[in-house]
C-alpha positions as CSV (number, residue, x, y, z in Angstrom):
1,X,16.6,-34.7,-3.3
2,X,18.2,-34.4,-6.6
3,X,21.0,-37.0,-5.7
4,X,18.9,-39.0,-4.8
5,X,16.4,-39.0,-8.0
6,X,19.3,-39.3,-10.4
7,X,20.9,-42.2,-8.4
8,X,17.4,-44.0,-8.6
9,X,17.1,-43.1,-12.3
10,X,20.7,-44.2,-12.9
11,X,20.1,-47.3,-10.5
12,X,17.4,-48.7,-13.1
13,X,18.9,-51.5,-15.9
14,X,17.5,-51.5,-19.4
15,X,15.2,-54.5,-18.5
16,X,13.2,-52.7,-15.2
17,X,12.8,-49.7,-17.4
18,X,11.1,-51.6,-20.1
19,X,9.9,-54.0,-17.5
20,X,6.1,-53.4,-18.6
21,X,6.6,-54.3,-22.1
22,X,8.5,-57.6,-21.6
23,X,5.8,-58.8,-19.2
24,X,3.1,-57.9,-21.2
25,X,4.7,-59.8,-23.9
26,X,5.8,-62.6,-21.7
27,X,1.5,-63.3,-21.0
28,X,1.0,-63.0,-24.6
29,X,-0.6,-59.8,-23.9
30,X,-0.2,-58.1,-27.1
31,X,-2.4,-55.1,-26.8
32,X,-1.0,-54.2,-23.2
33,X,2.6,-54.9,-24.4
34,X,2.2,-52.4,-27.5
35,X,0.7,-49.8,-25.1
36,X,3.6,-50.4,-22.9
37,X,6.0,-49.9,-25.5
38,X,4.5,-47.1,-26.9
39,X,4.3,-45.1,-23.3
40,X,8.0,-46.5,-22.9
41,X,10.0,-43.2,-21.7
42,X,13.4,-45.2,-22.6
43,X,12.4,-46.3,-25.8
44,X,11.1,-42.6,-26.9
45,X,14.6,-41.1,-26.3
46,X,16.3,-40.5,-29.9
47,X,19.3,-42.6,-28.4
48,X,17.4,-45.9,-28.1
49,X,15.2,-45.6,-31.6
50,X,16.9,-48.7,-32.9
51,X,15.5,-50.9,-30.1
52,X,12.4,-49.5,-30.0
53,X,11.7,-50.6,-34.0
54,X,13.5,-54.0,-32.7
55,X,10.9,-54.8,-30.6
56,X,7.9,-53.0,-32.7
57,X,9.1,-55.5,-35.2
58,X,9.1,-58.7,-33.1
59,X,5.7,-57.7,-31.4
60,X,4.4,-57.4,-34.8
61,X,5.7,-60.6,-35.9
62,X,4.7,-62.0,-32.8
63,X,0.7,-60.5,-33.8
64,X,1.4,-62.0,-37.3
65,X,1.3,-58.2,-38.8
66,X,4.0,-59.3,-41.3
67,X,4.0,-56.3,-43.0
68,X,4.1,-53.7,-39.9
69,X,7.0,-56.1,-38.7
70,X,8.9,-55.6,-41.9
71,X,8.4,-51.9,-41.4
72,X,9.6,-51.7,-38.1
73,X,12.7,-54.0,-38.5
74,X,13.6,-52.2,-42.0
75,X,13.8,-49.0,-39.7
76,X,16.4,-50.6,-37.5
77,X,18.5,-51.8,-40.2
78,X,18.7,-47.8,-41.6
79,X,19.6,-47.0,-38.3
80,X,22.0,-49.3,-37.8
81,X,23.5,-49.1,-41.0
82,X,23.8,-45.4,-40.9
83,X,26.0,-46.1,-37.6
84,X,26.4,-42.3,-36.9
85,X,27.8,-41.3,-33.4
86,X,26.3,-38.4,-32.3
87,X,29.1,-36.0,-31.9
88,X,27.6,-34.2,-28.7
89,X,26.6,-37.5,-27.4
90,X,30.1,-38.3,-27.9
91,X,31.3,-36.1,-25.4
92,X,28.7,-36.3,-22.8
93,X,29.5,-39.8,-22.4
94,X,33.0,-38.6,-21.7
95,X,31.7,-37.0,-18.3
96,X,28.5,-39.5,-18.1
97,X,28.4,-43.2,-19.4
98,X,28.1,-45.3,-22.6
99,X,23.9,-44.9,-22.2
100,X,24.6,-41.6,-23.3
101,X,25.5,-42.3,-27.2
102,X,23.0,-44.0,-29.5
103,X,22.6,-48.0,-29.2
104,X,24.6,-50.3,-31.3
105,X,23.2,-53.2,-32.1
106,X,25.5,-56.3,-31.1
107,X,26.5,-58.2,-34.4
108,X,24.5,-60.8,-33.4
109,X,21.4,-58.6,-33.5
110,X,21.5,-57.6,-36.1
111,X,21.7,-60.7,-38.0
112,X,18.6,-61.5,-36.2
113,X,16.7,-58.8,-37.9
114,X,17.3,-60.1,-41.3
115,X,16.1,-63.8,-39.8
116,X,12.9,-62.0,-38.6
117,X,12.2,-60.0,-42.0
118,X,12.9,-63.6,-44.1
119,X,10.5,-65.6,-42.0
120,X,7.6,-62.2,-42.5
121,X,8.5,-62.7,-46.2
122,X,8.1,-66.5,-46.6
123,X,4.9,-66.4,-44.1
124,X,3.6,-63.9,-47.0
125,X,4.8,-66.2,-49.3
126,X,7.0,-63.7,-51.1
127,X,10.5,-65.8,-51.6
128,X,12.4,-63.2,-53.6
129,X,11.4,-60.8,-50.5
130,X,13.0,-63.7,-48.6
131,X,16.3,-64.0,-50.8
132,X,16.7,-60.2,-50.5
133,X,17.2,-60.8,-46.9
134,X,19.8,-63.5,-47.6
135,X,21.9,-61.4,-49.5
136,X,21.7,-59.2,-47.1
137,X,22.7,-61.7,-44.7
138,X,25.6,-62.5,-46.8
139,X,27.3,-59.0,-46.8
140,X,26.8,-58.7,-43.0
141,X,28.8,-62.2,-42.4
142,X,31.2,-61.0,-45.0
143,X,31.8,-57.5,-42.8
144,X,31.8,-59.2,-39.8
145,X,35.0,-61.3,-41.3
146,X,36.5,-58.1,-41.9
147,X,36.1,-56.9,-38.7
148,X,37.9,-59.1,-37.1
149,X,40.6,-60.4,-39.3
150,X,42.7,-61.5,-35.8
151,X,40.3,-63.5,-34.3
152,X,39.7,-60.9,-31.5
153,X,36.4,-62.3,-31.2
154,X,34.7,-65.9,-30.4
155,X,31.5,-64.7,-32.5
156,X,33.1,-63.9,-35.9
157,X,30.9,-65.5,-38.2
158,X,27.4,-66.9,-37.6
159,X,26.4,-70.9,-38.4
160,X,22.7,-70.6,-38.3
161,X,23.0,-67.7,-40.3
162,X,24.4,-69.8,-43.5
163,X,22.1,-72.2,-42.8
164,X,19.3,-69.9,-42.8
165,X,20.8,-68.9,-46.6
166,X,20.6,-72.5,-47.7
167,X,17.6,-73.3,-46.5
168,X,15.8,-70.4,-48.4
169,X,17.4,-71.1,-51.5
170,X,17.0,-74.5,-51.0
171,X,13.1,-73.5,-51.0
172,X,13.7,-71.7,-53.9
173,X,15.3,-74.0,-55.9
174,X,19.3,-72.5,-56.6
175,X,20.5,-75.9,-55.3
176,X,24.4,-74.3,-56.1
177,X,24.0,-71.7,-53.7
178,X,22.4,-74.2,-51.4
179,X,24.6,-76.3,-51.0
180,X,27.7,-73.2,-51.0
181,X,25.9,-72.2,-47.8
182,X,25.0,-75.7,-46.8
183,X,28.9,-76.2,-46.3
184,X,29.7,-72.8,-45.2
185,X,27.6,-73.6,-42.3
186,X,28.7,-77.1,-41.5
187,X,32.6,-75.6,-41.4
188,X,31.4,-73.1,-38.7
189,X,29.4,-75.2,-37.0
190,X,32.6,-78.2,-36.5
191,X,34.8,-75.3,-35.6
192,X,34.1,-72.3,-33.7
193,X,30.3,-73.3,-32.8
194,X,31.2,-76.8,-31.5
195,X,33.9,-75.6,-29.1
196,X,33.0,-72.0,-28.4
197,X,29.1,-72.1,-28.1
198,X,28.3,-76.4,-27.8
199,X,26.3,-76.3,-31.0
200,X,27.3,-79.5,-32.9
201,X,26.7,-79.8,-36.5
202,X,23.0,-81.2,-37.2
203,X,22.4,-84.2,-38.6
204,X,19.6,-82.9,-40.7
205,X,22.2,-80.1,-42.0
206,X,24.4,-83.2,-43.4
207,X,21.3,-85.0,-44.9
208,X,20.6,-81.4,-46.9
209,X,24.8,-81.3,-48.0
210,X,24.6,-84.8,-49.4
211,X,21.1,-84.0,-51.6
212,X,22.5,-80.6,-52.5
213,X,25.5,-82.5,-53.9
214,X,23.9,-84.8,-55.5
215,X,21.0,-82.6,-57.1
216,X,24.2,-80.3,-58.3
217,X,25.8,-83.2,-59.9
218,X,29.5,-82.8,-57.3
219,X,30.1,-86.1,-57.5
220,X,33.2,-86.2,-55.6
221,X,31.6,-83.8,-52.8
222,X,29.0,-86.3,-52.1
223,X,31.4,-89.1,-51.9
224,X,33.6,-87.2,-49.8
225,X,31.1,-85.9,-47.3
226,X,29.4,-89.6,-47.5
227,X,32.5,-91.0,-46.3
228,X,33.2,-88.3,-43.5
229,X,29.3,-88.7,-42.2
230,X,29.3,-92.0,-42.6
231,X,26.1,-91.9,-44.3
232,X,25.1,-93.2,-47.9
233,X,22.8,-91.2,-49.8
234,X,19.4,-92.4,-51.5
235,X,17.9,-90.0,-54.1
236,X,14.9,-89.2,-52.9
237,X,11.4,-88.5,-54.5
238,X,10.5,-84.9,-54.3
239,X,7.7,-83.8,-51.9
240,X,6.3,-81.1,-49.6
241,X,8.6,-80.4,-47.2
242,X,7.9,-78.3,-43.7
243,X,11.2,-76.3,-41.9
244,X,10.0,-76.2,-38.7
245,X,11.9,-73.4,-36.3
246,X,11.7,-73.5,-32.4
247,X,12.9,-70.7,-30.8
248,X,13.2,-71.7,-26.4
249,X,13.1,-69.4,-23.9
250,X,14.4,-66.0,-23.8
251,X,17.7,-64.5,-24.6
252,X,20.0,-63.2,-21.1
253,X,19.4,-59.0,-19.9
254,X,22.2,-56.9,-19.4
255,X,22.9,-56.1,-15.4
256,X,25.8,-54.9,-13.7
257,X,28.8,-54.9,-11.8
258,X,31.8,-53.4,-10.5
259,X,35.1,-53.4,-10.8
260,X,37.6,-52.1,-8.1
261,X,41.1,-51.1,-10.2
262,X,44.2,-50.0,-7.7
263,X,46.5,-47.5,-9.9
264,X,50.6,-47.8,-10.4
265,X,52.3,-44.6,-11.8
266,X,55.0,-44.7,-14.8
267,X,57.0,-42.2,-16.6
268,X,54.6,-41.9,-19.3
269,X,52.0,-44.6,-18.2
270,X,49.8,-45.7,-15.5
271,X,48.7,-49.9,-14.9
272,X,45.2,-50.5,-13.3
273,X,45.1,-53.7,-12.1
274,X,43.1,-56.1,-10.2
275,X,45.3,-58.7,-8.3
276,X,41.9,-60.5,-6.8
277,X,40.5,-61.1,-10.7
278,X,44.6,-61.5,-12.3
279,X,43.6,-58.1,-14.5
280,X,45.9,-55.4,-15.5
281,X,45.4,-52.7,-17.9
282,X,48.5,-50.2,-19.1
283,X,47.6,-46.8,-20.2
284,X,49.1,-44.2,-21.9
285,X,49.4,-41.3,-19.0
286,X,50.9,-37.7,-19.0
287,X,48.7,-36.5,-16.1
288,X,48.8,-36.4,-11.9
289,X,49.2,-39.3,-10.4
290,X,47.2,-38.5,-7.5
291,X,44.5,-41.3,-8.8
292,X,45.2,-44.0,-6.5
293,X,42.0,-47.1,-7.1
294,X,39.3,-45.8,-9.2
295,X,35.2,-48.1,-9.5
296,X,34.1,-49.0,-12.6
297,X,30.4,-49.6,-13.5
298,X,30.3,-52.4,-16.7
299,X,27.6,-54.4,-18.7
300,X,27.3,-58.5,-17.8
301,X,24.7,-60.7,-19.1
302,X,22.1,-62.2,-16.9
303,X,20.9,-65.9,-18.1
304,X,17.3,-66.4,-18.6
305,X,17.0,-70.2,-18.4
306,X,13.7,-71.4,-20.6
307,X,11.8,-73.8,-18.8
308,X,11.8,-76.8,-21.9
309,X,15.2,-78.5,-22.4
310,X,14.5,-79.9,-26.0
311,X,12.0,-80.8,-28.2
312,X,10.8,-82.8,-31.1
313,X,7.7,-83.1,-33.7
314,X,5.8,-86.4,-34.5
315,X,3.9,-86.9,-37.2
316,X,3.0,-89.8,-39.2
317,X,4.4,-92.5,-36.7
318,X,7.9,-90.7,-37.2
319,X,9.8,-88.2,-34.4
320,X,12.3,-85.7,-35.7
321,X,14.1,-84.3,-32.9
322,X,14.6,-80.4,-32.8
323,X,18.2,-79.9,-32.7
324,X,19.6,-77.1,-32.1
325,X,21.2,-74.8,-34.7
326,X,21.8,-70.9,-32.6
327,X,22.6,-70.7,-28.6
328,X,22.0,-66.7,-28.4
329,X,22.6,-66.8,-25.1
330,X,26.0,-68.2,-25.5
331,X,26.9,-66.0,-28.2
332,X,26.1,-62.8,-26.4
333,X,27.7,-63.9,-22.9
334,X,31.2,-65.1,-25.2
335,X,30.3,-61.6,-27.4
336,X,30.5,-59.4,-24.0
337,X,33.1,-60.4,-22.6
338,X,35.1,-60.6,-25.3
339,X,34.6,-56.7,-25.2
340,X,35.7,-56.6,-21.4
341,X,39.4,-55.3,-22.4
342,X,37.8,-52.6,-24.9
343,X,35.0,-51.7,-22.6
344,X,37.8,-51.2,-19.3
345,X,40.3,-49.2,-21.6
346,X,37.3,-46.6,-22.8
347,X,36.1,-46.9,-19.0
348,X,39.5,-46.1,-17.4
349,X,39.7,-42.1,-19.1
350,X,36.2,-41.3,-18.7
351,X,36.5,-42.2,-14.7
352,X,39.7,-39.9,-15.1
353,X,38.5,-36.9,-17.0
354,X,35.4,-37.4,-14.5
355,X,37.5,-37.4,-11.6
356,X,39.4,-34.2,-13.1
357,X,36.6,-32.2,-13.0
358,X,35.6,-33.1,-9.5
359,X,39.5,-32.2,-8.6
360,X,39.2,-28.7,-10.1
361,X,35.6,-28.3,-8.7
362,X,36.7,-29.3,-5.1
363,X,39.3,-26.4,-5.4
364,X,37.4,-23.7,-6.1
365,X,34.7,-24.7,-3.6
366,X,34.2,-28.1,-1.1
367,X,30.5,-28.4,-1.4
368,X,30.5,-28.0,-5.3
369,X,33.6,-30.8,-5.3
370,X,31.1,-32.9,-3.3
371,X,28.3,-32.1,-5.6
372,X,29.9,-33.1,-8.3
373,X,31.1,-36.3,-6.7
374,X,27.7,-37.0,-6.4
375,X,26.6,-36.3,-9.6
376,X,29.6,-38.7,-10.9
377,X,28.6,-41.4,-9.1
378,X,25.0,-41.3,-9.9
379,X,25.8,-40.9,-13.8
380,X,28.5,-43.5,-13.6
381,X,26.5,-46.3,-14.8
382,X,26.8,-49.3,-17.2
383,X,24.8,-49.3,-20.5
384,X,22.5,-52.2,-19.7
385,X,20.6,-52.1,-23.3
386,X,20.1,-55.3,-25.5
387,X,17.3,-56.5,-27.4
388,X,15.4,-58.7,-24.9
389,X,12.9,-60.4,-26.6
390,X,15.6,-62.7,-28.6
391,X,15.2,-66.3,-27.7
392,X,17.3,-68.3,-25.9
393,X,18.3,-70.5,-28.7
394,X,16.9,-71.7,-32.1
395,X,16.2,-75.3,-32.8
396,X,14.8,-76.7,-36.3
397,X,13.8,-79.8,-38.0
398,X,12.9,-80.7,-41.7
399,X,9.7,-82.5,-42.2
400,X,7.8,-84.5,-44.9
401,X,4.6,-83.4,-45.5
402,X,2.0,-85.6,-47.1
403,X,-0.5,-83.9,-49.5
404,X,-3.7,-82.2,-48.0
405,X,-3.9,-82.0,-43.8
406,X,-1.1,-83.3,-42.0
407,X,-1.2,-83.2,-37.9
408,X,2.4,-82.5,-36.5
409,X,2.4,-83.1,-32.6
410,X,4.9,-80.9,-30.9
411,X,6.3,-82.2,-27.5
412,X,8.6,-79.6,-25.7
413,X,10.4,-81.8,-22.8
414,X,10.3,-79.2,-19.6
415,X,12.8,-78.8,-16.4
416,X,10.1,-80.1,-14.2
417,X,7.0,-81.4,-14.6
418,X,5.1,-82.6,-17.4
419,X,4.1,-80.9,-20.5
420,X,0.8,-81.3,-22.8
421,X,1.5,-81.9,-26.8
422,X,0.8,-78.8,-28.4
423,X,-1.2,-80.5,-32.1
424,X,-0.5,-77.8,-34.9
425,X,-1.7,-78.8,-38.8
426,X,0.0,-77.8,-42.3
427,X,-1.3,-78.5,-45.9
428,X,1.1,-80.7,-47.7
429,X,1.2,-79.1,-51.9
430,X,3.3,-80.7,-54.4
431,X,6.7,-80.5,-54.2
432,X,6.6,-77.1,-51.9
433,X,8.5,-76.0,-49.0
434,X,6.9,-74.5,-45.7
435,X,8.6,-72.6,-43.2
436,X,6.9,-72.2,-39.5
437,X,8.3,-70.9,-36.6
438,X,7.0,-71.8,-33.0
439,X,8.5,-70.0,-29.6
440,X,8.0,-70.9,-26.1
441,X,8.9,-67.4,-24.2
442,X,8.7,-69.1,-20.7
C-alpha cells in the first residue's frame, strides 16, 4: 500500500495537481479558481511559494484587482530574486528528484512578471509605477546577457521585452530612450527571434523607430532605417493613441518522459549513451562499474494550441492586424531543451548515488534492497512545474483614437468555425496613450 500511494503521488504532473485551478480559470470562474488555489496542497508547500503568488497575481489581474495583483507578483519577484537553494532540500533531491528544491522561475517567467505589474500600473494610470517595471526589465535582460556570454542558450535576450520598454516611455514621453529600446528590439527580433522562435520584426515596431528618430532629431537614423524599410516617413499630428495587447491561447505544461542510457566503463570515466536518440554523455567516474543502463525521468513541454490563429481590430473603416511580438510557447520548448545536456548530467549522479544506496541496502537485507528499489522508482520523477497560465503568445497593434467614444471591433480568426466580433469602446483624450490588454484562454 505505501508503494503504491507514493507512485500515484509521484505519477501526478504539476498541471493534474493544480488541475482545479486551471479549469476554473479556464471558464472564467474566478471565485472557484481562487478557492481552488487557495485549497491547492502543491501550491501550499514552501517549495512552490513562488508559483503560487505567480498565479495569485495573474488571477488578480485577470479580476482587475490591480493592486492585489501587484502584491502578489512583487512577492514572486523577492522570491525569486532571493534565489536561495535550500541546503537540506539540496540534498534530498540528491536521493529524490528536482521537485524537491524550491521552483526557479524560467527566465522567461520572470520577465513576464514585470509585463504583468506594468500593465496593473498603467491600468491604474500610474506611469512612473510603470517605468519602475522597465528598469527593472532592463537589469533582468542585462543579467540574462551575462548569463550566457557563449550563446549556450536560444533565449538570451527577450524582443518583446524591449519593446515593452519603448512603448512605455514612448507613453511617457523620453522619446531617447524610446527609440534606444525601439532598436534594441528590432536587432533581436531580425536575429535570434526571426530564426529561433518565427517572430518577424513588426511593421508597426518600424513605423514607431522612424517617429522616435525623427521626434529625437537622428537625422541620419531615420534615413538609414527609411532606406532599409523601405518606408518614408510623414510627421504626423499628435493624437490619442491605444496599444492594444492580445495575448492567444495558453502557454505549453510540463509532462514527462524517459530516457533509457546504456553505461561504458573508463579508467576514470563512464559514457551514458543512447545510440537510438545519437546521445552520449561522459562523466567523471571513480566508482564500481557494476551500473550497466540506468532510466531517467525528465521535464518536456506539452503544446497547448489556442483555438484563434490571428487577429485584427477595426475601427473607423481601418483594420490593423495583430501581429505578433512574443511566441511563449516557442521560447519555453527552445528554453527546455536547451537545458537537456545540464538536466541529464545532474540526472546521471543522482540515479547513481540512488542506485548506491539500494546496492548497500540489498546487502544487508533482500527485502529492504527491494524496498528501497521501490521507493526509488516511485521518487524518481521529473519536476513538471511552470507557470501555466502564460499565454501562448502575445500579439499587439497601435491605434488612433479619435476624441470622445471610439468603437474598436475585435475579430479573432479561429481553427474552425466561425467567430462573433467581440465590440470593445475606449475614450480618445488629447494627445494620450492607452494601453489594453485582451486574452482568449481557449
Amino acid at each position: 500500500m505505501l508503494s503504491c500511494s507514493m507512485a500515484m503521488a509521484g505519477c501526478a504532473t504539476w498541471h493534474q495537481r493544480s488541475a482545479g485551478f486551471h479549469a476554473a480559470l479556464d471558464a472564467g470562474n474566478f471565485e472557484q479558481a481562487d478557492k481552488a488555489l487557495e485549497k491547492s496542497k502543491g501550491h501550499a508547500r514552501k517549495k512552490n511559494k513562488i508559483l503560487y503568488y505567480m498565479n495569485r497575481g495573474f488571477l488578480e489581474f485577470a479580476r482587475g484587482n490591480t493592486d492585489a495583483s501587484n502584491r502578489a507578483l512583487e512577492q514572486a519577484e523577492i522570491l525569486a530574486d532571493a534565489g536561495k537553494r535550500d541546503v537540506m532540500a539540496s540534498a534530498l533531491s540528491l536521493v529524490s528528484n528536482p521537485g524537491a528544491l524550491p521552483y526557479r522561475p524560467e527566465d522567461f517567467e520572470l520577465i513576464m512578471i514585470n509585463f504583468y505589474k506594468a500593465m496593473n500600473y498603467l491600468a491604474d494610470g500610474d506611469m512612473e509605477g510603470a517605468l519602475v517595471e522597465t528598469r527593472k526589465i532592463n537589469i533582468k535582460l542585462n543579467q540574462l546577457n551575462d548569463k550566457y556570454p557563449a550563446h549556450k542558450n536560444h533565449y538570451r535576450d527577450d524582443a518583446f521585452a524591449h519593446l515593452l520598454v519603448g512603448l512605455i516611455n514612448d507613453a511617457a514621453g523620453d522619446d531617447n530612450n524610446a527609440f534606444i529600446a525601439y532598436r534594441n528590439a528590432l536587432e533581436l527580433y531580425q536575429s535570434d527571434y526571426a530564426t529561433m522562435f518565427g517572430v518577424a520584426p513588426p511593421l508597426q515596431l518600424k513605423k514607431d523607430l522612424l517617429r522616435s528618430a525623427y521626434r529625437n532629431g537622428f537625422t541620419s537614423e531615420l534615413h538609414a532605417y527609411e532606406h532599409e524599410f523601405g518606408m518614408k516617413y510623414a510627421p504626423e499630428q499628435p493624437a490619442a493613441e491605444l496599444v492594444f495587447f492580445w495575448l492567444n491561447g495558453l502557454g505549453p505544461v510540463k509532462t514527462r518522459w524517459r530516457l533509457d542510457l546504456v553505461a561504458s566503463y573508463g579508467k576514470a570515466s563512464a559514457l551514458f549513451y543512447n545510440d537510438e536518440l545519437g546521445l552520449s554523455f561522459p562523466v567523471p567516474w571513480s566508482g564500481s562499474d557494476g551500473l550497466s543502463a540506468l532510466s531517467l525521468s525528465l521535464p518536456r513541454y506539452e503544446e497547448r494550441k489556442p483555438a484563434y490563429t490571428n487577429a485584427e481590430l477595426e475601427t473607423n473603416n481601418n483594420t490593423f492586424p495583430l501581429e505578433m511580438v512574443e511566441n511563449i510557447n516557442n521560447i519555453a520548448i527552445k528554453t527546455l531543451r536547451d537545458r537537456l545536456t545540464r538536466e541529464l548530467l545532474a540526472a546521471i549522479p543522482r540515479l547513481a548515488v540512488k542506485k548506491g544506496i539500494e546496492w548497500v541496502a540489498n546487502e544487508k537485507s533482500p527485502w529492504l534492497g527491494t524496498l528501497v528499489s521501490i521507493v526509488n522508482s516511485a521518487t524518481e520523477q521529473a519536476d513538471t512545474r511552470n507557470w501555466q497560465t502564460l499565454p501562448y503568445a502575445i500579439h499587439y497593434a497601435r491605434v488612433p483614437l479619435r476624441d470622445g467614444d471610439n468603437e474598436i471591433v475585435l475579430h479573432c480568426t479561429p481553427a474552425r468555425g466561425q467567430a462573433n466580433p467581440t465590440r470593445l469602446h475606449f475614450t480618445g483624450n488629447g494627445r494620450s496613450t492607452r494601453f489594453f490588454l485582451f486574452q482568449t484562454m481557449k
